[in-house]
C-alpha positions as CSV (number, residue, x, y, z in Angstrom):
1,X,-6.8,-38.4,5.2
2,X,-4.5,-35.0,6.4
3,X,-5.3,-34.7,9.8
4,X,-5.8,-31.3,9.8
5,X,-8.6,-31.8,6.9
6,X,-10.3,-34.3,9.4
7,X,-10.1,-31.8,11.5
8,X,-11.7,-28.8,9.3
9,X,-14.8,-31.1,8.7
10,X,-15.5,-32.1,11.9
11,X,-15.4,-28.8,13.5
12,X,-18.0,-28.0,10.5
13,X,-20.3,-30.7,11.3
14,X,-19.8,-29.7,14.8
15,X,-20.9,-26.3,13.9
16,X,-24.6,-25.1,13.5
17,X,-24.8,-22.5,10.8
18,X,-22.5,-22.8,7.8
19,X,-20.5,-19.5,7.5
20,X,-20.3,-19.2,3.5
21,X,-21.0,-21.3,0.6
22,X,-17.9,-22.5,-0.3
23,X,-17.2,-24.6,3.1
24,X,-20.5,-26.0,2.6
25,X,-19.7,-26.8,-0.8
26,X,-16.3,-28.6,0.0
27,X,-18.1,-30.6,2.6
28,X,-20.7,-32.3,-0.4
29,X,-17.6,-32.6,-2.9
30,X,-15.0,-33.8,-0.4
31,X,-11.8,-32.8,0.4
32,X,-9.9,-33.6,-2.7
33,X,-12.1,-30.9,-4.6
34,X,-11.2,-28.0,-2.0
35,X,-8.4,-27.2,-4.1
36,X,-10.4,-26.5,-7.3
37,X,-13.2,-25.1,-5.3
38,X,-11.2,-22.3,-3.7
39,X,-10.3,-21.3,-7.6
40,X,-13.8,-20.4,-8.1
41,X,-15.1,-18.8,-5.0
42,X,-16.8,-15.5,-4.9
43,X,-14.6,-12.8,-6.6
44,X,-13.3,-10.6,-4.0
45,X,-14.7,-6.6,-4.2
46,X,-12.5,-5.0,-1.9
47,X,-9.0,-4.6,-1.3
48,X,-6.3,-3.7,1.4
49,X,-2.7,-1.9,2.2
50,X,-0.4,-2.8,1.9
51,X,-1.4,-4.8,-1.3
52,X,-1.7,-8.8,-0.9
53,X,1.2,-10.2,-3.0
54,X,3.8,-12.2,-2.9
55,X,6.3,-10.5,-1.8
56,X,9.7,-12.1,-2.6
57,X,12.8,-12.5,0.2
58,X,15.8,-10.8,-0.9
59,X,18.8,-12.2,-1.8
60,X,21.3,-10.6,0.5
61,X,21.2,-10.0,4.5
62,X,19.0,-9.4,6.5
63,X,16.5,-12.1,5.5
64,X,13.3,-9.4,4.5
65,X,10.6,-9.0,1.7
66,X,10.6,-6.2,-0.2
67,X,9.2,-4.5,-3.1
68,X,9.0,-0.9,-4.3
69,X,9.1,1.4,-6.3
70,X,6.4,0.6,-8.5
71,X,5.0,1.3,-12.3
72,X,1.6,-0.4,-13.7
73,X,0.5,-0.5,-16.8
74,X,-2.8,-1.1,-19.2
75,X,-1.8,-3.1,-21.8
76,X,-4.9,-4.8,-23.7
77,X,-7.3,-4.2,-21.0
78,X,-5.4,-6.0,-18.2
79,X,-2.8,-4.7,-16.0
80,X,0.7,-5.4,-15.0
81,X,3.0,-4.5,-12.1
82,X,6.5,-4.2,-12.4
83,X,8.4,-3.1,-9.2
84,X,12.1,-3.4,-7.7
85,X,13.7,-6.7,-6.5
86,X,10.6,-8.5,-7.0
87,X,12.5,-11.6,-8.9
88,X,9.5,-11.2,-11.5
89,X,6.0,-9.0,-12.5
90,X,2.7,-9.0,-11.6
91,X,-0.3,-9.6,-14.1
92,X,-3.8,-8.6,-13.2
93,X,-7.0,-8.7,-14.9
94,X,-9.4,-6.6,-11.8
95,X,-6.4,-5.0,-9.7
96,X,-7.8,-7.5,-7.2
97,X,-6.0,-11.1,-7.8
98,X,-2.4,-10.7,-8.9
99,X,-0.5,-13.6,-10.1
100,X,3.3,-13.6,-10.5
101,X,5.1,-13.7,-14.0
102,X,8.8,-15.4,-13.4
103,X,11.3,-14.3,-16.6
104,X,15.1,-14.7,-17.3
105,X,14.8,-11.9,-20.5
106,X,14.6,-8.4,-17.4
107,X,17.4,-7.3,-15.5
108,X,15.2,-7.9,-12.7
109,X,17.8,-6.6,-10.2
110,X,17.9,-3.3,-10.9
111,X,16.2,-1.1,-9.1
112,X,13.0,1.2,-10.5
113,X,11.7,-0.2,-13.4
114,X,9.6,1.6,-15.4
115,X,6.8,0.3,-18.6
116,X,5.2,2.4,-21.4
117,X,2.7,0.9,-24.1
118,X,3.4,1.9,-27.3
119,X,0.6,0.4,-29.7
120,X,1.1,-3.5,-29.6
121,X,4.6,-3.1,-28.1
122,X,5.6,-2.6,-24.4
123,X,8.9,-1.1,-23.9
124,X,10.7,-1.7,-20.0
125,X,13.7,0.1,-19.1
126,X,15.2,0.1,-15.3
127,X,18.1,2.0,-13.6
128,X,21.0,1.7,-15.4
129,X,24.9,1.1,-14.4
130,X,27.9,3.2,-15.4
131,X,27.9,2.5,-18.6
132,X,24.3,2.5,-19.1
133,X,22.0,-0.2,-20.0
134,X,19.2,-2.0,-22.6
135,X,15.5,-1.1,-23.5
136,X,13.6,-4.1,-24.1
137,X,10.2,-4.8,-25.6
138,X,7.5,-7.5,-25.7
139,X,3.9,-8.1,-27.7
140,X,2.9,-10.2,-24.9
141,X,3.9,-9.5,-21.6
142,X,1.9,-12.3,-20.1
143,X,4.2,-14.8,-21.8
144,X,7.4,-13.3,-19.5
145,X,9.1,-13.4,-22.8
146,X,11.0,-9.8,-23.7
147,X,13.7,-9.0,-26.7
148,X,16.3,-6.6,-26.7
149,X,14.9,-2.8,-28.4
150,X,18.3,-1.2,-27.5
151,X,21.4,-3.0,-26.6
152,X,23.2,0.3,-25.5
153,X,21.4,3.0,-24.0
154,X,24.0,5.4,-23.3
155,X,23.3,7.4,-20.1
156,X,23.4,6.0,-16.5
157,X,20.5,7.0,-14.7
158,X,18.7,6.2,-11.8
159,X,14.8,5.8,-11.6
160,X,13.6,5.8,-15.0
161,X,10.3,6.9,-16.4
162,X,9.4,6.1,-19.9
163,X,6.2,8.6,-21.4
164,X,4.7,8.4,-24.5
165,X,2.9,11.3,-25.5
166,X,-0.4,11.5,-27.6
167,X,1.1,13.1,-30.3
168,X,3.4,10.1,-30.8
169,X,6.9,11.1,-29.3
170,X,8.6,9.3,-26.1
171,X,10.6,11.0,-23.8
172,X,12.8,9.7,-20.8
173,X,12.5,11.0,-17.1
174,X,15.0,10.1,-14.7
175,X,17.3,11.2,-11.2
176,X,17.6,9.9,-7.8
177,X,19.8,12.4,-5.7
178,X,20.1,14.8,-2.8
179,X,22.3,16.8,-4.8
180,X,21.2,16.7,-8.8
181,X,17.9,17.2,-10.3
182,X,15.2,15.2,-12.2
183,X,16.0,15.3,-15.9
184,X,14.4,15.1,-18.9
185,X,15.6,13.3,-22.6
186,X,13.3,13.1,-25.8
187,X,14.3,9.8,-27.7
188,X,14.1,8.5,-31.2
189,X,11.4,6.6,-32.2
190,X,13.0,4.3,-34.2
191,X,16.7,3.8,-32.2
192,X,15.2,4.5,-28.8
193,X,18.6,7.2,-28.3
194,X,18.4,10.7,-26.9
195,X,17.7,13.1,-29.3
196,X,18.1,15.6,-26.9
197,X,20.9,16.6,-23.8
198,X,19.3,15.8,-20.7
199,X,17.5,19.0,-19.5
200,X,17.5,19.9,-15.7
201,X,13.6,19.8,-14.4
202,X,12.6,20.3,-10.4
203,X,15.1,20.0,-7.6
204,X,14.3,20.8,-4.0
205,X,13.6,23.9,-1.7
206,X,12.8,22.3,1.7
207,X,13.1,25.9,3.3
208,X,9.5,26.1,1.5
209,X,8.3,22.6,0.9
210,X,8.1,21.1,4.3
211,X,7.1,17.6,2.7
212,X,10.6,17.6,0.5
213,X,12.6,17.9,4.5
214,X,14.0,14.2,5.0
215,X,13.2,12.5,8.8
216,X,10.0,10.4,10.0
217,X,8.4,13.8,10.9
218,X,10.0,15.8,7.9
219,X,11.9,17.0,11.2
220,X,16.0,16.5,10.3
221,X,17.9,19.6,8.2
222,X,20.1,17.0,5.8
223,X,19.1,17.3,1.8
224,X,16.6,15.5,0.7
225,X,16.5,13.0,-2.1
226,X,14.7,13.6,-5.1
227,X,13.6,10.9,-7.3
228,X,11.0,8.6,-8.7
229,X,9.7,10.6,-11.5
230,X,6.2,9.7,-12.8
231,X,4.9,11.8,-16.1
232,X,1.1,12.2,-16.6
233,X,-0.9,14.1,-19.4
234,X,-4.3,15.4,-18.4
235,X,-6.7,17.1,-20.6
236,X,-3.5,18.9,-22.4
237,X,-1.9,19.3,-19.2
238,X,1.5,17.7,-17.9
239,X,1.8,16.9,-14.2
240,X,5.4,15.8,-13.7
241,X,5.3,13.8,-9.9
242,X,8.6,12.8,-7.9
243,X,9.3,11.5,-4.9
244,X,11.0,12.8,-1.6
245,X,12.8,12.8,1.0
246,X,13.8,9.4,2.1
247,X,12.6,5.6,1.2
248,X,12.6,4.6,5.1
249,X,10.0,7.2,6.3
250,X,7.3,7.5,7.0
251,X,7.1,11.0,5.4
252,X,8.0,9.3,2.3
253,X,5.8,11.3,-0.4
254,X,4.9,12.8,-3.6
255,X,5.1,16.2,-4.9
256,X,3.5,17.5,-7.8
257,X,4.6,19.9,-10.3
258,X,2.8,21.0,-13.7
259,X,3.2,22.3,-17.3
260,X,2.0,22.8,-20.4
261,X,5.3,21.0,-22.0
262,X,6.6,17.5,-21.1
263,X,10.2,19.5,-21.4
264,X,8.9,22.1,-18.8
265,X,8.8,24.7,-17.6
266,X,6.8,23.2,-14.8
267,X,4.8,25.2,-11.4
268,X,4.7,23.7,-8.0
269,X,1.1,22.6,-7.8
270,X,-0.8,24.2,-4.8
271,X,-1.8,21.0,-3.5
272,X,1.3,19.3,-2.1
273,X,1.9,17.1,-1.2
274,X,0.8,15.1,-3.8
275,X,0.4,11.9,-2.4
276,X,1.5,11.5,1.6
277,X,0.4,8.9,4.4
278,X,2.3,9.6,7.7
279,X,-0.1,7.7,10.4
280,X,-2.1,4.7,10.4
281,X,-1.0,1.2,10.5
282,X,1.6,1.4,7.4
283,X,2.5,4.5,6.4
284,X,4.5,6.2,3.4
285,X,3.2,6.7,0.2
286,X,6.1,8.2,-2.1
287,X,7.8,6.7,-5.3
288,X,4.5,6.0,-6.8
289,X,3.4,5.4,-10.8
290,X,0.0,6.9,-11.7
291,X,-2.3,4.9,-14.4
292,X,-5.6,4.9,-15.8
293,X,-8.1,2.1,-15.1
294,X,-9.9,0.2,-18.0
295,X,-12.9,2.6,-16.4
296,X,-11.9,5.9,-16.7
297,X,-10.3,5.8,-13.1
298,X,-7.1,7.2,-12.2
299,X,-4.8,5.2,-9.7
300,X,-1.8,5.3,-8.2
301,X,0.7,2.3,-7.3
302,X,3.2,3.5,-4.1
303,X,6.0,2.5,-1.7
304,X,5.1,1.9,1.9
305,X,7.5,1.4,4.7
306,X,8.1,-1.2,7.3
307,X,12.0,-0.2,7.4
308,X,12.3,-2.9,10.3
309,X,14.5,-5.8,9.5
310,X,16.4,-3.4,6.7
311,X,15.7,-0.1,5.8
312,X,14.5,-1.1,2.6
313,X,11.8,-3.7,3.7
314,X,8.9,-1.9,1.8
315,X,5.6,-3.0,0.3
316,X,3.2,-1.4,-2.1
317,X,-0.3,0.4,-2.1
318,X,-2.6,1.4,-4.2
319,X,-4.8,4.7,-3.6
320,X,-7.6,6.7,-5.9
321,X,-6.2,10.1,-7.9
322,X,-8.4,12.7,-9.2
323,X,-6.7,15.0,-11.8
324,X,-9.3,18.3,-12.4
325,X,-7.1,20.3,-13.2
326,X,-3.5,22.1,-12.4
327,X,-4.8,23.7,-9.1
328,X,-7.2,21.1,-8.1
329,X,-5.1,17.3,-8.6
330,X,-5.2,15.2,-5.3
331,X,-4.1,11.2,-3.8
332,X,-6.7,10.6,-1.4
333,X,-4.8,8.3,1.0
334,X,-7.3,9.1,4.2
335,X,-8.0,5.6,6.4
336,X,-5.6,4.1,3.5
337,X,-5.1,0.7,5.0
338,X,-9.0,0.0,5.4
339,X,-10.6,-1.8,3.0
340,X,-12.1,-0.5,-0.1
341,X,-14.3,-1.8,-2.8
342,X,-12.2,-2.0,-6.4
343,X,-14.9,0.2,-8.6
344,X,-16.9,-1.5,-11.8
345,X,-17.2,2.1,-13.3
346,X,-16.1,5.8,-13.5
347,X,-16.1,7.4,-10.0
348,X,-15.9,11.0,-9.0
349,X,-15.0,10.7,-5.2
350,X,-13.2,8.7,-2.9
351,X,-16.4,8.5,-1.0
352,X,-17.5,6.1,-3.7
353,X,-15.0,3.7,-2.6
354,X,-15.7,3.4,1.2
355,X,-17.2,0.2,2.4
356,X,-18.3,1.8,5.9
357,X,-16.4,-1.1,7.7
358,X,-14.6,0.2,11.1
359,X,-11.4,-1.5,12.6
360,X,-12.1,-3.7,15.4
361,X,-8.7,-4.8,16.8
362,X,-7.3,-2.0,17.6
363,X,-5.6,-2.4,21.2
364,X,-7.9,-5.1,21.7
365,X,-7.1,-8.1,24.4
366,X,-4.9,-10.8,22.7
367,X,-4.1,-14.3,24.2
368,X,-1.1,-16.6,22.3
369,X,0.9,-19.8,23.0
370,X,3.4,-18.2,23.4
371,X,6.0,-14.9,22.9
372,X,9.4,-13.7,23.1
373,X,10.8,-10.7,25.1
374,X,10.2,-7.4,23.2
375,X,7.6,-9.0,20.9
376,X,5.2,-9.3,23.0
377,X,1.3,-10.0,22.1
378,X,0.0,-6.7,23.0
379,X,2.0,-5.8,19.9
380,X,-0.2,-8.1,17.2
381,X,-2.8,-4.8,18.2
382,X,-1.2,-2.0,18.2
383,X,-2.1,-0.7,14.4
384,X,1.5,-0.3,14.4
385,X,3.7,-2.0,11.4
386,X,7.1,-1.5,13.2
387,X,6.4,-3.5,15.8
388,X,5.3,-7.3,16.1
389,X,4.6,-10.1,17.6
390,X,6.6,-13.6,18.1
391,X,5.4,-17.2,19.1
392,X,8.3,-19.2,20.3
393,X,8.4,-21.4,17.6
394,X,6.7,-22.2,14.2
395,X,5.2,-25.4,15.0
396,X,2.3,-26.4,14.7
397,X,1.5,-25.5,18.6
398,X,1.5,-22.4,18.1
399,X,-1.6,-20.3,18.2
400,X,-3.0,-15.9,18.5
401,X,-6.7,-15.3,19.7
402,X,-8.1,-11.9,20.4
403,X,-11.1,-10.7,22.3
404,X,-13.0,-7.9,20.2
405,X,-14.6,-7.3,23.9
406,X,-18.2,-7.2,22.3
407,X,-20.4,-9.3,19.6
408,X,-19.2,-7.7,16.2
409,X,-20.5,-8.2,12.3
410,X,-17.0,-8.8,10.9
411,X,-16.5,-8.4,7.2
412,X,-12.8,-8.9,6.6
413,X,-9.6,-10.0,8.3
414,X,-5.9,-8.4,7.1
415,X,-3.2,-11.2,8.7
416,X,0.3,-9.5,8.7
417,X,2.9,-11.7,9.1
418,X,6.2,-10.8,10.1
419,X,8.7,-13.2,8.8
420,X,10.7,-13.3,12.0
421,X,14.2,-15.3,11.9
422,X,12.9,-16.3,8.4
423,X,16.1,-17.3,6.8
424,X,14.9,-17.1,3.4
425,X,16.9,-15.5,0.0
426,X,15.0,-15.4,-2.8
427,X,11.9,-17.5,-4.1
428,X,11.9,-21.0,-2.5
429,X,9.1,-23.6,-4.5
430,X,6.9,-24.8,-1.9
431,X,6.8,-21.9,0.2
432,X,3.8,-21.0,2.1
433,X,1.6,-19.9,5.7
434,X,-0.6,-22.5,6.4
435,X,-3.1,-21.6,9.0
436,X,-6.8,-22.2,10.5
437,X,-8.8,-18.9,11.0
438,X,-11.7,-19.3,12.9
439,X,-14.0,-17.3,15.4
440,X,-16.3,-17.6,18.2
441,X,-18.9,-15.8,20.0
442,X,-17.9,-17.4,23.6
443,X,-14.4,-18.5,23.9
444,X,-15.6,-21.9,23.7
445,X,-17.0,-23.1,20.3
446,X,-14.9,-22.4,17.4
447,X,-16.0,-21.8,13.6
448,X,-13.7,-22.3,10.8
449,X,-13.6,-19.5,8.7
450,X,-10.5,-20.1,6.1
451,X,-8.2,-23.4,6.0
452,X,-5.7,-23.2,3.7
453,X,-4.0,-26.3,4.1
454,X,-4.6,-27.3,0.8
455,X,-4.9,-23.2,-1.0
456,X,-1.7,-21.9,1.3
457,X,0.1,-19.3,-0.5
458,X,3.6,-17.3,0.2
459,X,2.0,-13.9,0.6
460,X,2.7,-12.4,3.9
461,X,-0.5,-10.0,3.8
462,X,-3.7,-11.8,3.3
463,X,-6.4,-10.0,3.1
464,X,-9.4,-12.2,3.3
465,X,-12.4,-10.9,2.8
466,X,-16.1,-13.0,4.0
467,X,-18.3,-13.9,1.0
468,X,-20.9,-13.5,4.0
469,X,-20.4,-11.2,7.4
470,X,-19.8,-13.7,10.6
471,X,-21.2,-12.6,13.9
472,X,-18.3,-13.2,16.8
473,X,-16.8,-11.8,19.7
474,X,-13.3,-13.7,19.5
475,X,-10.9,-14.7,16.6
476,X,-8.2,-16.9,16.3
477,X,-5.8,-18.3,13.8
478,X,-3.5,-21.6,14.5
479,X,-1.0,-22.0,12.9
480,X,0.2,-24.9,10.8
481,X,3.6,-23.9,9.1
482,X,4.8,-20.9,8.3
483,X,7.9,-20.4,5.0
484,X,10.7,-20.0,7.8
485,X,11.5,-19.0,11.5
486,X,8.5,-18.8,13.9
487,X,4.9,-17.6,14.1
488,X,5.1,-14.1,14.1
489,X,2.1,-10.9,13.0
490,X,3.1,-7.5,12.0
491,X,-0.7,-7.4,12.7
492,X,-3.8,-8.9,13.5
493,X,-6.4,-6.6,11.8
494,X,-10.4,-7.0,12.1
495,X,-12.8,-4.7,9.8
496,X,-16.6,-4.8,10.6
497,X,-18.5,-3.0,12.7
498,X,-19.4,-3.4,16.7
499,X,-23.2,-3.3,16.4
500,X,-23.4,-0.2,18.8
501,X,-25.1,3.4,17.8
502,X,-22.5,5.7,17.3
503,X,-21.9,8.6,20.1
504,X,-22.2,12.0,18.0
505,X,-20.2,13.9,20.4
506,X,-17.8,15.9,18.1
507,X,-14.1,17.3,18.6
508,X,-13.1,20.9,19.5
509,X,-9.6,21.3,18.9
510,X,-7.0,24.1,18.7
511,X,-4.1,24.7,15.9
512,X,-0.9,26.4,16.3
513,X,1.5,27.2,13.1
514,X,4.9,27.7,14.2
515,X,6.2,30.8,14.5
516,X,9.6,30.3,13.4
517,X,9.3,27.1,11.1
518,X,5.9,27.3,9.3
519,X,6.4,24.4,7.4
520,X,5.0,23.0,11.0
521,X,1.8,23.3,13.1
522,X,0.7,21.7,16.2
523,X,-2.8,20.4,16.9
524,X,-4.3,19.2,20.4
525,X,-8.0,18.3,21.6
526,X,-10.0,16.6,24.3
527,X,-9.8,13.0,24.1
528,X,-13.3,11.4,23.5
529,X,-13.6,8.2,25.6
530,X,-15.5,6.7,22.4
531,X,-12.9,6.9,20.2
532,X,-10.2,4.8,19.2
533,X,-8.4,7.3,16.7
534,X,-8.6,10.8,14.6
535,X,-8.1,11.5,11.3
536,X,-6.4,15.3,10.6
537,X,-8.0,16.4,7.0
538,X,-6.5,19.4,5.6
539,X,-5.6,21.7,2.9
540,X,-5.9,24.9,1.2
541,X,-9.3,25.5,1.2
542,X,-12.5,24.5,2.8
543,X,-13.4,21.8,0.0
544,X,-9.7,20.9,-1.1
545,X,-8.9,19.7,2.6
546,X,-7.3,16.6,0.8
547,X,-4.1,15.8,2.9
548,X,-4.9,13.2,6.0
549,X,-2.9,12.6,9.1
550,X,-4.6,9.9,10.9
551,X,-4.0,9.0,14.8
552,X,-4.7,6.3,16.9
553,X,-5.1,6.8,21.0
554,X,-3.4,10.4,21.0
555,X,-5.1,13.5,21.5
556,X,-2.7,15.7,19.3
557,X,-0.2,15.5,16.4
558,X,2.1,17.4,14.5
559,X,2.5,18.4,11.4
560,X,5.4,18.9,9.4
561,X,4.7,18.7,5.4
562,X,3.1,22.5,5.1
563,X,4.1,24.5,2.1
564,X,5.9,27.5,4.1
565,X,3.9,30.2,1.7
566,X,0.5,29.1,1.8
567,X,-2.5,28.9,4.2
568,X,-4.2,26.1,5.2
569,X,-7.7,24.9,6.7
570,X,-7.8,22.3,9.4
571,X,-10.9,20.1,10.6
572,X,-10.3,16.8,13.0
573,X,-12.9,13.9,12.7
574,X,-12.6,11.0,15.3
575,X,-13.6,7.3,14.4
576,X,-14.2,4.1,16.5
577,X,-15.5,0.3,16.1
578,X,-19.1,2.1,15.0
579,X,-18.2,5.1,12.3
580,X,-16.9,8.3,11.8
581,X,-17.6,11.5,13.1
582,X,-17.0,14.5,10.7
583,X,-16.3,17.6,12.7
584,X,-18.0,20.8,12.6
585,X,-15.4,23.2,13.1
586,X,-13.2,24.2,10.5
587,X,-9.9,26.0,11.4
588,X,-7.6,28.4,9.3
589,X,-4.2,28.9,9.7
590,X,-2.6,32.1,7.7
């Protein structure tokens, strides 16, 4: 018998109560079944940013993982994923469990690829080269096996988007420039050619639109780039979303224009940006694809930025959309790397999502094995993506603990590993983290919680979340093997709650629009010694506050994504291991 399975039973007959049903379960059965028991476990209900998949290595230097730029669709009730570099797609029957389809027929190297269902058909089209490129088409995308619709599509373009309207005719969106604008081309039905000249769209005016000026902070004065065009029809309406102002950002967003013609001419929205996510643990939420769940839900699929190893080290998240109508369409990305529960039926809110669970790790005390200078432990706690972590090594000696400093219900843990020194191009066959999770409530006796020495997977965001909550005050993983180079977390992320009552004390706070650039504004207040971060909430009225700007450990932030022309309305709520506390003031800014 493996030595480290000897060692997962014992520590469970050393342990007094049995932390879910499926370790209990693979005691009775035996080892040899954990394999085929972890394939029927409790179905997970929630979900995390950045999305838990297997991210492929890409082929050139820097060894990194990246995917982006991303398009679902609904094709027969299930879903698939298509995104760049990925060496394959994604198929999905929940939006929860994604499982990899591998195919030789895609020019899977291209960059932006874009799906439309047509019927029983699905067409796929990606950026093209000089001389332009091929549609291709499937019955059954599940099988990975495509066909050729047009051999010689004759425009190169960058960052396609394929739409097919309701009334039956299919028009291309494309452009990817700091110079040029998004375009837009009817095709034929039946030869899938233009039928019309490309027609000039939406290009940018960052002297207005703060969230179109390029920089982490939308703080630099070069052009931005405009790209990643999505098409959606609403209710009769067409909202025509791009993408801006640079991949590596963190101000890496969605604007949103509309129309009453997929050929234009389109309005800047009031609400922009459309989709944005500046703070948190990951942030970014541009180059996105919006679909409609099996439900009635509206969804969409976005780039987020790690921009560490390469600048184009990305992974994807998902976040609710609400479409009312031209003045009141929204992404609600607020406290978009917590969990939230994957909805059974039509919601109306995001509230309808939220599974009340606080972080728990935040800056909390963190013991290792061992670390390397400039990645040190501190950093496996720091809710901060672009910095990690190291072990030493990646042997099996190698080990991360943290102290949540008080006896928390925990209902999910979010590992984040880093992939330092890696070495790896491409999709190797065997690889995978192999790990022991367990936790503690004095330092001293340990509870398994997740072995996957026989389940180990190459996704380097597992989000794992407890078919029971587990009452501890310390977690720890050990490793066993990781794909390449050593033991090393982007993040060590705990959700829960800390069992305390929740100090109501609420946050006064002052807001300052720049005088000479008001695409910016400035916000301070008095830290609370409760609180581990704030969440900004803001827009362009008192119940369309719908941008967020979350902070942890600061007392201030700014702003640089404001519409130049428009007023806004700020409020600040501050959050901790117990809650949320929605503020009472509400501030406007002319």
């Amino acid at each position: 018998m493996n030595q480290h399975i000897k060692e997962y039973i014992l520590q469970i007959l050393k342990t007094a109560t049995i932390v879910s049903s499926l370790v209990l379960l693979t005691v009775l059965v035996g080892c040899g079944n954990l394999r085929a028991q972890n394939r029927h476990q409790k179905a997970q209900y929630t979900i995390c940013n950045p999305l838990d998949l297997n991210y492929r290595f890409c082929l050139d230097t820097p060894s990194r993982r990246e995917a982006a730029d991303p398009a679902v669709i609904v094709f027969k009730g299930e879903y698939y994923l298509f995104a760049s570099k990925s060496g394959g797609y994604w198929h999905s029957p929940d939006l929860k469990q994604w499982k990899l389809i591998k195919t030789d027929d895609l020019p899977l190297e291209d960059y932006a690829p874009t799906a439309v269902v047509i019927g029983d058909t699905v067409l796929f089209m990606a950026s093209t080269g000089k001389d332009g490129g091929k549609i291709y088409k499937t019955g059954n995308p599940q099988s990975g096996k495509w066909t050729v619709a047009n051999p010689a599509f004759p425009i190169s373009l960058v960052d396609p988007d394929l739409f097919f309207d309701d009334d039956s005719r299919l028009y291309l969106y494309y452009g990817c420039s700091n110079i040029n604008p998004i375009f837009v081309v009817e095709l034929d039905m039946k030869t899938l050619m233009p039928k019309t000249p490309p027609i000039p769209l939406i290009n940018s005016d960052r002297s207005v639109n703060g969230w179109e000026r390029s920089g982490e902070h939308n703080e630099l004065p070069s052009r931005p780039w405009i790209e990643g065009a999505w098409m959606t029809k609403v209710k009769g309406k067409y909202y025509l979303q791009y993408a801006c102002p640079e991949t590596e950002f963190k101000s890496y967003s969605d604007g949103l224009y509309t129309g009453d013609s997929p050929l234009g001419p389109f309005r800047l929205a009031p609400n922009n940006p459309f989709s944005a996510r500046q703070g948190g643990f990951i942030g970014s939420a541009g180059h996105s694809s919006t679909f409609l769940d099996k439900y009635g839900n509206y969804w969409r699929i976005s780039t987020m930025t790690i921009s560490v190893h390469h600048r184009y080290e990305r992974r994807l998240g998902i976040f609710p959309a609400f479409f009312r109508s031209p003045e009141d369409a929204y992404t609600y990305t607020g406290y978009g790397d917590y969990p939230f529960f994957v909805p059974d039926r039509r919601i109306n809110s995001p509230s309808a999502l939220s599974t009340g669970w606080a972080l728990l790790s935040y800056n909390k005390p963190v013991s290792v094995s061992s670390q390397i200078r400039g990645h040190e432990a501190s950093l496996a706690a720091d809710e901060d993506v672009r910095t990690y972590w190291s072990a030493a090594t990646g042997s099996d000696k190698e080990w991360i603990s943290m102290d949540l400093k008080a006896k928390c219900r925990i209902n999910a843990i979010q590992i984040n590993f880093a992939d330092h020194n890696a070495g790896i191009y491409g999709r190797k066959p065997h690889e995978a983290y192999d790990y022991l999770l367990e936790v503690s409530a004095d330092n001293t006796h340990w509870t398994l919680i997740n072995n996957t020495w026989l389940t180990a997977q190459d996704n380097p965001h597992p989000y794992i979340e407890l078919a029971k909550p587990v009452y501890a005050k310390y977690l720890r993983i050990r490793n066993v093997s990781v794909p390449g180079g050593t033991f090393a977390l982007w993040g060590l992320r705990v959700f829960g709650k800390q069992l305390q009552q929740l100090a109501k004390e609420k946050i006064t706070f002052t807001a300052i629009r720049d005088s000479t650039d008001r695409c910016r504004i400035r916000l301070k207040w008095l830290a609370c010694q409760s609180s581990t971060g704030y969440n900004i909430r803001y827009g362009i009225a008192p119940g369309k506050m719908y941008q967020n700007y979350q902070v942890n450990g600061k007392n201030g932030a700014e702003i640089g994504n404001l519409n130049s022309k428009q007023s806004y309305y700020f409020t600040v709520e501050r959050f901790n291991e117990n809650g949320i506390v929605k503020s009472g003031q509400v501030v406007f800014i002319k």
